[in-house]
ROROMI-134116 format. One record per residue (C-alpha): x, y, z; residue in one letter. Coordinates in pm, 1 decimal. Example, Ala and Ser with C-alpha at 12.3 -4.5 7.8 and 13.67 -1.06 7.14 Angstrom:
<recs>
{X 1230.0, Y -450.0, Z 780.0, aa a} $
{X 1367.0, Y -106.0, Z 714.0, aa s} $
</recs>
This chain:
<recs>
{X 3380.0, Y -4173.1, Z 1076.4, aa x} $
{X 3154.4, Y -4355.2, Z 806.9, aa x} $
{X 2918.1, Y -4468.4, Z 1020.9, aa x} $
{X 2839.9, Y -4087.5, Z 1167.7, aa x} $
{X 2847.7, Y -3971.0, Z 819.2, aa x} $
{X 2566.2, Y -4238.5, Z 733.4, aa x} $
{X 2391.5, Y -4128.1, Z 1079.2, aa x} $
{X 2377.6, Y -3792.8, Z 993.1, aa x} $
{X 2247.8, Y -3840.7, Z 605.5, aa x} $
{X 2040.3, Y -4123.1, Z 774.2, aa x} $
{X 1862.1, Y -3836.2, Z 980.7, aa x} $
{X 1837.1, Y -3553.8, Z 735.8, aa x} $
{X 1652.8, Y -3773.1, Z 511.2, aa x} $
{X 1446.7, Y -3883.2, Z 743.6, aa x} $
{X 1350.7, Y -3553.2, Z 898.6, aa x} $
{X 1312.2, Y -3408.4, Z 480.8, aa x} $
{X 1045.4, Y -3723.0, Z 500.5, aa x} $
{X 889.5, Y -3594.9, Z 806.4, aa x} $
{X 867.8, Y -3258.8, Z 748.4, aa x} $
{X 715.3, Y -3381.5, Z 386.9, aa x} $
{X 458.8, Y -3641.8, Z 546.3, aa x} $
{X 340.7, Y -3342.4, Z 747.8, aa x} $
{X 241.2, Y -3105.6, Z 478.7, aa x} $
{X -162.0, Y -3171.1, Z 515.9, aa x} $
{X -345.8, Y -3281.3, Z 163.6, aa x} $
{X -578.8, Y -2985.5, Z 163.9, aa x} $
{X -262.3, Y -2744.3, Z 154.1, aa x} $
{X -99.0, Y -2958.5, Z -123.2, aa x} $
{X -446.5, Y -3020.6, Z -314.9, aa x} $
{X -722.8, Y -2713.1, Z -241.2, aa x} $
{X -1071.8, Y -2770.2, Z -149.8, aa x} $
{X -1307.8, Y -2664.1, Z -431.7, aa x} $
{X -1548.9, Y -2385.3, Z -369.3, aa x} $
{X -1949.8, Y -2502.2, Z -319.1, aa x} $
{X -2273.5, Y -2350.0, Z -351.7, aa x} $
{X -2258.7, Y -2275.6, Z 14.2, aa x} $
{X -1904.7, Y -2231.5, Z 103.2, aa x} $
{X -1622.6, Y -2016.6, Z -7.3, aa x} $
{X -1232.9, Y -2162.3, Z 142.3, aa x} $
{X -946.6, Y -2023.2, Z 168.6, aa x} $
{X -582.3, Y -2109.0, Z 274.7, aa x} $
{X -324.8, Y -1871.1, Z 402.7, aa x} $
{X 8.7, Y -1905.1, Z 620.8, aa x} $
{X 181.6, Y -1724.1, Z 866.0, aa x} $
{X 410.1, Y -1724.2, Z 1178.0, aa x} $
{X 91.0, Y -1802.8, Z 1395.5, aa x} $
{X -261.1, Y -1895.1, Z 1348.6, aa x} $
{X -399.0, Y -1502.1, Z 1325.5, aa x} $
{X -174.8, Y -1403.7, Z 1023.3, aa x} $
{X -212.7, Y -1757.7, Z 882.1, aa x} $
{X -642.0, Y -1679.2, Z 888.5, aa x} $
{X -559.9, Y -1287.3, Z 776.1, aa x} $
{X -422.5, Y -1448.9, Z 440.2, aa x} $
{X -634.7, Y -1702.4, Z 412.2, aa x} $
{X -928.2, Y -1445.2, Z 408.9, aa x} $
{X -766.4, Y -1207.6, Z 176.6, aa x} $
{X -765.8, Y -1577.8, Z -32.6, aa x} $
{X -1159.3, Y -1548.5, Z 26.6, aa x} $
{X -1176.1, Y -1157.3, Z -77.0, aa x} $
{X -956.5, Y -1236.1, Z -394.0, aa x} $
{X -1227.7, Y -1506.0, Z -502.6, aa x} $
{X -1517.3, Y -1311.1, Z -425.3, aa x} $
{X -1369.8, Y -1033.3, Z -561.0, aa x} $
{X -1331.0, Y -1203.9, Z -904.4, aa x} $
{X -1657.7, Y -1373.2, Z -888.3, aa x} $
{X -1829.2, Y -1096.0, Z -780.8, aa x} $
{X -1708.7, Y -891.7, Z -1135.0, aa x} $
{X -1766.9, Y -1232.6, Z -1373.5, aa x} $
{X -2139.0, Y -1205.8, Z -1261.3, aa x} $
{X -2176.1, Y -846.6, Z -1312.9, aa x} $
{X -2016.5, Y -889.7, Z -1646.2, aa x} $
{X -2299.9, Y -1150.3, Z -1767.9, aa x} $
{X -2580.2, Y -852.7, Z -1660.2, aa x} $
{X -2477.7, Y -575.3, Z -1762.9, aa x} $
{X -2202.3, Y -435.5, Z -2057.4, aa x} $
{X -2013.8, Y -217.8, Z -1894.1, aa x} $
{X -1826.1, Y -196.3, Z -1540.2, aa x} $
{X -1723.8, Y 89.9, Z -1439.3, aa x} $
{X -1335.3, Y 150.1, Z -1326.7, aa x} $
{X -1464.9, Y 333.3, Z -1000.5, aa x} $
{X -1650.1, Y 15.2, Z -941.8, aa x} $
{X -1384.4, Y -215.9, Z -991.9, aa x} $
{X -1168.7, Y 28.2, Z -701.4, aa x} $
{X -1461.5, Y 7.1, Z -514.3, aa x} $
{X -1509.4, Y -351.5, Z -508.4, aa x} $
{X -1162.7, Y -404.6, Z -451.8, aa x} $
{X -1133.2, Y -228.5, Z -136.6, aa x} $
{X -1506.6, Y -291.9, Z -0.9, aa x} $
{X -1428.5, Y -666.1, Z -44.2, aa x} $
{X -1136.3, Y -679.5, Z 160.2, aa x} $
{X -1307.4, Y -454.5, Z 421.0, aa x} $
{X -1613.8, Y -612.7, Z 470.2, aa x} $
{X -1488.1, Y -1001.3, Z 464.7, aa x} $
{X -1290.7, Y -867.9, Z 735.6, aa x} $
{X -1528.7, Y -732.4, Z 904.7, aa x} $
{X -1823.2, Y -1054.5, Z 851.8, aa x} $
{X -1544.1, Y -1303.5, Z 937.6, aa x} $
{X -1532.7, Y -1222.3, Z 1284.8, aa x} $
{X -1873.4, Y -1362.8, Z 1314.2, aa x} $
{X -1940.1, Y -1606.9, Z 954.6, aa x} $
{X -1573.9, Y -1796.5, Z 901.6, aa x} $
{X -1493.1, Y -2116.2, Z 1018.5, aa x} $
{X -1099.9, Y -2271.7, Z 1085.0, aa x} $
{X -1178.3, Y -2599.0, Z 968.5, aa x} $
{X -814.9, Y -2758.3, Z 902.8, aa x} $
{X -487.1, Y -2598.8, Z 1128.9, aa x} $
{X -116.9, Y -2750.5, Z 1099.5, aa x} $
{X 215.8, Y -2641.4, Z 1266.5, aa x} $
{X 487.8, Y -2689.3, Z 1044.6, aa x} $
{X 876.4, Y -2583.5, Z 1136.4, aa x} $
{X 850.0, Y -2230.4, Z 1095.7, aa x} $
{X 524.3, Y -2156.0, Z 1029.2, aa x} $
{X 136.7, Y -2238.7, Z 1050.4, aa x} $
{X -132.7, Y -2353.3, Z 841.3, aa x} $
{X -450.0, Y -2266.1, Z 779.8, aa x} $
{X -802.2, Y -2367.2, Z 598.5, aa x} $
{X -1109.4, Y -2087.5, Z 667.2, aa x} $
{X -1460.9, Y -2123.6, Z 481.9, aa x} $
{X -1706.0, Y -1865.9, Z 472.6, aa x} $
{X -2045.7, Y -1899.6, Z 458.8, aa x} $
{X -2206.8, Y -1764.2, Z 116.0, aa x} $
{X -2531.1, Y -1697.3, Z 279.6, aa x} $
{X -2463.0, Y -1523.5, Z 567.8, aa x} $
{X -2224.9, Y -1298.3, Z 400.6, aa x} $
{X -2525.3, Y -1201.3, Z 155.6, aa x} $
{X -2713.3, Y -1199.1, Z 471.9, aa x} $
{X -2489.8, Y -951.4, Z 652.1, aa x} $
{X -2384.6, Y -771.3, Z 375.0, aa x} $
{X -2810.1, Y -717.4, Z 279.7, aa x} $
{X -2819.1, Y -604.6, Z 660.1, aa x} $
{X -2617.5, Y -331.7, Z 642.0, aa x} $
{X -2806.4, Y -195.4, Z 335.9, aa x} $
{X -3099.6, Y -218.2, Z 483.8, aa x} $
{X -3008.6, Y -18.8, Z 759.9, aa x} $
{X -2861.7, Y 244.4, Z 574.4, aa x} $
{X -3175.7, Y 245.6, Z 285.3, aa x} $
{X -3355.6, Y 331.1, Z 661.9, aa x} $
{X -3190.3, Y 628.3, Z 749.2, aa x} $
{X -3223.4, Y 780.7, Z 432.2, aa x} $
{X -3590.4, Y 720.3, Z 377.4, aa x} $
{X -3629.1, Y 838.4, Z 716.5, aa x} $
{X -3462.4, Y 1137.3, Z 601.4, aa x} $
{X -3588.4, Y 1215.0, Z 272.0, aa x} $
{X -3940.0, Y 1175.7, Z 418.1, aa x} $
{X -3835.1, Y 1424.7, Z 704.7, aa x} $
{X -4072.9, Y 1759.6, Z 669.2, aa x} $
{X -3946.9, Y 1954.6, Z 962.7, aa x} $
{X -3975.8, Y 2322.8, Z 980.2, aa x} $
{X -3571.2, Y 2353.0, Z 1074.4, aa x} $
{X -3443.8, Y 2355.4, Z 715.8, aa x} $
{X -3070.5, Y 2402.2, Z 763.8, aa x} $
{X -3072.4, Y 2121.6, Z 1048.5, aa x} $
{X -3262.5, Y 1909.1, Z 810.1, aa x} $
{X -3021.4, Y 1934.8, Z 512.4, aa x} $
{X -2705.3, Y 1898.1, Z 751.6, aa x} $
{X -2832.7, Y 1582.2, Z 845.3, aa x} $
{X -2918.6, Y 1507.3, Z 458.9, aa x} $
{X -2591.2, Y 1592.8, Z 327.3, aa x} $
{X -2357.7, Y 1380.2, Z 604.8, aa x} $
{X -2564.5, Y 1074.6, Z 467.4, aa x} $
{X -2488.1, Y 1096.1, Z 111.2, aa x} $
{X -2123.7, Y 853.6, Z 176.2, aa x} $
{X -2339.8, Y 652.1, Z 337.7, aa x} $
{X -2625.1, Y 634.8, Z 75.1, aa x} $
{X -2334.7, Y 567.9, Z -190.3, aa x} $
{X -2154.2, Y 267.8, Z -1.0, aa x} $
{X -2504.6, Y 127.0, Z 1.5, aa x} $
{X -2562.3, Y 171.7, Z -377.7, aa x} $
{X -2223.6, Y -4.4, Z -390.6, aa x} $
{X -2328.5, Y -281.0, Z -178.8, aa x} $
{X -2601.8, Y -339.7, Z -332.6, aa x} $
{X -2418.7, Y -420.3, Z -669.0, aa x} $
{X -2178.9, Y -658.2, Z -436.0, aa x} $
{X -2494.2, Y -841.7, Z -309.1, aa x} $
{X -2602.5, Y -860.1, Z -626.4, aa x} $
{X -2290.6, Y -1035.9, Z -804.4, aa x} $
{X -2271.4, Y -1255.4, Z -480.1, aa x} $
{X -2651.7, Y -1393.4, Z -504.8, aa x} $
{X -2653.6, Y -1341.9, Z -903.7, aa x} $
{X -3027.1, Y -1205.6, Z -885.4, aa x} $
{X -3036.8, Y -807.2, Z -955.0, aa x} $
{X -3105.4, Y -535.6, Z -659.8, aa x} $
{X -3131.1, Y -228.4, Z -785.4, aa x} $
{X -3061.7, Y 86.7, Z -576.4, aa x} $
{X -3055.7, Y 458.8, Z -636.9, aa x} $
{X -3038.2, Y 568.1, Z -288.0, aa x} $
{X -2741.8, Y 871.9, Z -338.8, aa x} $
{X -2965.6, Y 993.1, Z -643.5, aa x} $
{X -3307.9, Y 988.7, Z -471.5, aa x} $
{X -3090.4, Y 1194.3, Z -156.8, aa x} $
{X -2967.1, Y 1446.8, Z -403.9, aa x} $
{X -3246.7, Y 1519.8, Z -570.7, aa x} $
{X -3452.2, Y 1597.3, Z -209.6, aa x} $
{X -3163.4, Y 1781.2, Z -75.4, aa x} $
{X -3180.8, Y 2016.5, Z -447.5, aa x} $
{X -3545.1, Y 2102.1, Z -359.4, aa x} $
{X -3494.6, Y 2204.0, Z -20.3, aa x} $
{X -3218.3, Y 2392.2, Z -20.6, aa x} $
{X -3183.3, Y 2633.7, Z 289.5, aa x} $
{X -3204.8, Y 2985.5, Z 233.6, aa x} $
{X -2865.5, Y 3210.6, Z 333.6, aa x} $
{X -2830.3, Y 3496.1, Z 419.1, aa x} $
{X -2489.3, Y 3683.3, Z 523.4, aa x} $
{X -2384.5, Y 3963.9, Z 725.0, aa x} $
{X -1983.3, Y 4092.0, Z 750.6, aa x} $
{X -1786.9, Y 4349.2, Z 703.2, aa x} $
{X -1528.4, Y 4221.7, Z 498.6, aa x} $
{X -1499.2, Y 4219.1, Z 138.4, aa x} $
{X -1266.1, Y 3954.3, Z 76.4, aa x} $
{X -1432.2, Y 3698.0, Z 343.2, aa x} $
{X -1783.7, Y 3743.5, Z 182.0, aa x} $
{X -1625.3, Y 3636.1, Z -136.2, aa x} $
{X -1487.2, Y 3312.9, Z 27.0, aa x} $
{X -1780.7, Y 3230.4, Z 194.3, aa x} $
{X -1986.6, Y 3264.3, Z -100.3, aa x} $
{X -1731.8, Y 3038.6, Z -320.8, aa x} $
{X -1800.7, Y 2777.0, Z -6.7, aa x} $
{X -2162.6, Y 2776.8, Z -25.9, aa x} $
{X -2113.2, Y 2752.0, Z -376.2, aa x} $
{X -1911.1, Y 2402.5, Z -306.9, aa x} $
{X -2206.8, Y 2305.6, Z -120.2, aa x} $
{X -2496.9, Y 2400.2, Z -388.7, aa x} $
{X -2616.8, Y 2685.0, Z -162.7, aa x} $
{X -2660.1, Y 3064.6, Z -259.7, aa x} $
{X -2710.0, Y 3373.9, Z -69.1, aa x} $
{X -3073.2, Y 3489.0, Z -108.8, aa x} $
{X -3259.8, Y 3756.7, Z -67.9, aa x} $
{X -3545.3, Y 3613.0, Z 219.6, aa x} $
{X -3723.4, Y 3826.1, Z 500.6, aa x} $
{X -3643.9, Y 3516.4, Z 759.6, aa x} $
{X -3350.0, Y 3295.4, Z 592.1, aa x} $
{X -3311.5, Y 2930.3, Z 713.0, aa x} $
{X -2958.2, Y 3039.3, Z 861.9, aa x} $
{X -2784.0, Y 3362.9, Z 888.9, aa x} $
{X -2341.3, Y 3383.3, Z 881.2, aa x} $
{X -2281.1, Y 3681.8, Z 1072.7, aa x} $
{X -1920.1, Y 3774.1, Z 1165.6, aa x} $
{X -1756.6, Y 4074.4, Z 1274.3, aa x} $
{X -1359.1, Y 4171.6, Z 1267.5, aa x} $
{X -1181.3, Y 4338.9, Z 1512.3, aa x} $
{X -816.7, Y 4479.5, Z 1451.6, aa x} $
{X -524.4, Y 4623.5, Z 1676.9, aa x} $
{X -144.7, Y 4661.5, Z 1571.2, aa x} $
{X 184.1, Y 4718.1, Z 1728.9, aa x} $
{X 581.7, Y 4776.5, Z 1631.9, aa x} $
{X 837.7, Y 4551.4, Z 1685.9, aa x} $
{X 1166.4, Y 4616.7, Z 1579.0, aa x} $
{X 1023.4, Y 4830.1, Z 1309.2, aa x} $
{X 773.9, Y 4602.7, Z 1158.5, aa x} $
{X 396.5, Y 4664.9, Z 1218.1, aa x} $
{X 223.9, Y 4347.1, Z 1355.7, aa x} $
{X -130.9, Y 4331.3, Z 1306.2, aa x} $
{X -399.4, Y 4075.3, Z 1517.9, aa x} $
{X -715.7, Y 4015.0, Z 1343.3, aa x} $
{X -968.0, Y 3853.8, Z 1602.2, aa x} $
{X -1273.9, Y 3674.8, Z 1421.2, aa x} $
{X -1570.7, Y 3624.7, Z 1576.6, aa x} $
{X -1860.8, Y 3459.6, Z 1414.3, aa x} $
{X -2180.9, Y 3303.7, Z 1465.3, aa x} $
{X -2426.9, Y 3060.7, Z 1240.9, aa x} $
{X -2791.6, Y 3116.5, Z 1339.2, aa x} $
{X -3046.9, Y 2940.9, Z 1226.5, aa x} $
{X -3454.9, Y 2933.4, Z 1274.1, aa x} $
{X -3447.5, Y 2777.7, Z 1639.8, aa x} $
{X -3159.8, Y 2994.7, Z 1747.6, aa x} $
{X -2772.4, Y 3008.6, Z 1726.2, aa x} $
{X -2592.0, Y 2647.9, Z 1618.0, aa x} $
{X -2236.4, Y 2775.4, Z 1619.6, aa x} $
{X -2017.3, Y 3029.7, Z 1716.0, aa x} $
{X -1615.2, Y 3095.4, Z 1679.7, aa x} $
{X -1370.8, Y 3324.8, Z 1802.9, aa x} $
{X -1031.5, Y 3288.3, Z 1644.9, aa x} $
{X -697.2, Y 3502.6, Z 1576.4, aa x} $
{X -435.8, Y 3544.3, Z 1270.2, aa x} $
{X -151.1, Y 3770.8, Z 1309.6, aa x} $
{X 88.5, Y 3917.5, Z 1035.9, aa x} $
{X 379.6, Y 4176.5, Z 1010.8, aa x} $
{X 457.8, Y 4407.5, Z 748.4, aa x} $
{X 787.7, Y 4628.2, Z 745.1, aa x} $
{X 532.3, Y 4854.7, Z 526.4, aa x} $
{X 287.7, Y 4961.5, Z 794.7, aa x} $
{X 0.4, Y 4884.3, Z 963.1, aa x} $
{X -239.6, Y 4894.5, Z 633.0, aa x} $
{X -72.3, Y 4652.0, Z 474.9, aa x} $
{X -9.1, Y 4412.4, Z 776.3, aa x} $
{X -450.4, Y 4437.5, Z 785.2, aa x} $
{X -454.4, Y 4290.2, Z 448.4, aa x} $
{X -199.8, Y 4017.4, Z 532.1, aa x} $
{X -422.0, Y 3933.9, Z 780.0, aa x} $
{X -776.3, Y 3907.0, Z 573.2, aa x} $
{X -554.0, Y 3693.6, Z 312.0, aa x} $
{X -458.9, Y 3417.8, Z 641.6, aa x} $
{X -846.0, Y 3432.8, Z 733.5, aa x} $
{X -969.7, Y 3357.0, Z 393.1, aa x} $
{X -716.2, Y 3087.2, Z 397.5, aa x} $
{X -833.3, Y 2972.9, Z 676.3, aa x} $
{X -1195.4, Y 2950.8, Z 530.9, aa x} $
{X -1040.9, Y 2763.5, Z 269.4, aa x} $
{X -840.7, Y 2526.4, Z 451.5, aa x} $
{X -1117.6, Y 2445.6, Z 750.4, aa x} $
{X -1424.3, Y 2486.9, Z 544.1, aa x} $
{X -1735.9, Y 2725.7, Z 603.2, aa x} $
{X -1878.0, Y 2508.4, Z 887.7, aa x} $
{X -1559.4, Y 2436.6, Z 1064.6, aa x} $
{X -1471.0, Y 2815.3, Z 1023.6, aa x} $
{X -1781.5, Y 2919.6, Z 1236.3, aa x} $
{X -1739.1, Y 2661.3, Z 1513.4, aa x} $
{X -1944.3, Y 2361.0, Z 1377.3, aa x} $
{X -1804.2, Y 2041.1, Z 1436.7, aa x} $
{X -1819.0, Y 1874.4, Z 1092.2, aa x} $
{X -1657.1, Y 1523.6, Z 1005.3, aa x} $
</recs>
């Protein structure tokens, strides 16, 4: 009985020493950062999740070096930057890693696996530079756009302002990661074309209540009905309304049908339905139904409303 007893402790300690001798020096001791690489360690149940923590390691660092750089140029960081960074970081290292980290070290432990990733300071600069670069593109392209189609023209000006603001972010990023300053203004030089051209609106319906939705919506947008002998676009809509009983209530159909036209023709039309009761008659089952289109308006937006697919 002694002897299995000393067996036993004989191989627990000597597995403890195994699984000890096995735990690799750079997991025990990290590799320091260098002018050219930034590492990372992570673990996990397999080699993916153990390189998915290991480059949220990478984002974390760059993250906080990133925001000690800015903080030597400039005196104040903004809290919408810091948000920013903190999820563009974590995107974008992602997103390069497919193509810029490196496994350099691996080990397979009992329950679980080991990793060391490095990433490559200078193509992450370099990748992160492309993408601005490509944006900064397609809105010079735009701003320097002169086409006679006004409306098209400032739909396509307006979906790029995101765009034009991640780049202004990234360009801060860069920035921090390279230490040498890259100023960018691409959202405000957008929005301050887009304010000088301006499509003209004009609107024709029927309905009282809709008009006054529509013109709150253009509002949103910066846009105001005009008066213009041919506008850039023209919101025409029409209403058409039949009512029935059932089981003494009135119900009431509206059925919508609108169009957006603009200097080259129509862009969009809709047809759509809402549908209300009212134990009180017909009159007041109509303006049920005018209070479910303008919240319609509301809830879609203008564009959507009139059969424009928007994002």
């Amino acid at each position: 009985m002694r002897v299995f007893v000393f067996f036993a402790l004989g191989l627990l300690l000597t597995a403890c020493q195994s699984i000890k001798e096995t735990t690799p020096d750079w997991w025990t001791s990290p590799v320091a950062d260098s002018e050219q690489w930034i590492y990372g360690a992570g673990e996990g149940y397999n080699l993916t999740q153990a390189n998915q923590q290991a480059l949220a390691n990478v984002a974390g660092k760059l993250k906080t070096e990133i925001s000690s750089s800015l903080s030597h140029r400039t005196q104040e960081t903004t809290q919408a930057l810091d948000e920013y960074a903190d999820r563009q970081l974590n995107s974008t290292v992602a997103t390069v890693s497919l193509s810029h980290y490196e496994t350099i070290k691996t080990a397979v432990l009992d329950t679980k696996t080991l990793t060391l990733v490095r990433v490559n300071r200078a193509a992450l600069a370099k990748e992160w530079l492309r993408q601005y670069n490509a944006t900064a593109s397609d809105v010079h392209a735009v701003m320097a756009d002169t086409r006679e189609n006004r409306f098209q023209w400032w739909l396509k000006a307006k979906a790029l302002i995101p765009d034009a603001r991640s780049a202004d972010q990234l360009a801060v990023l860069w920035s921090g990661l390279m230490n040498q300053e890259k100023a960018s203004h691409l959202e405000d030089q957008l929005s301050a074309v887009i304010d000088k051209r301006k499509p003209s609106v004009e609107l024709k319906g029927p309905e009282s209540s809709i008009n006054q939705a529509i013109r709150a919506s253009l509002l949103d947008d910066g846009l105001r009905l005009g008066r213009c002998r041919v506008c850039d676009v023209t919101i025409r809509y029409s209403t058409q309304f039949s009512s029935d009983t059932l089981f003494g209530q009135s119900v009431v159909n509206m059925t919508f049908l609108g169009s957006l036209t603009d200097r080259d023709g129509e862009v969009s039309s809709a047809r759509w339905q809402v549908r209300a009761s009212s134990a009180s008659g017909a009159s007041v089952g109509k303006k049920a139904t005018l209070v479910l289109a303008v919240q319609k308006l509301k809830r879609e937006g203008l564009w959507k409303a009139f059969g424009m697919e928007t994002n």
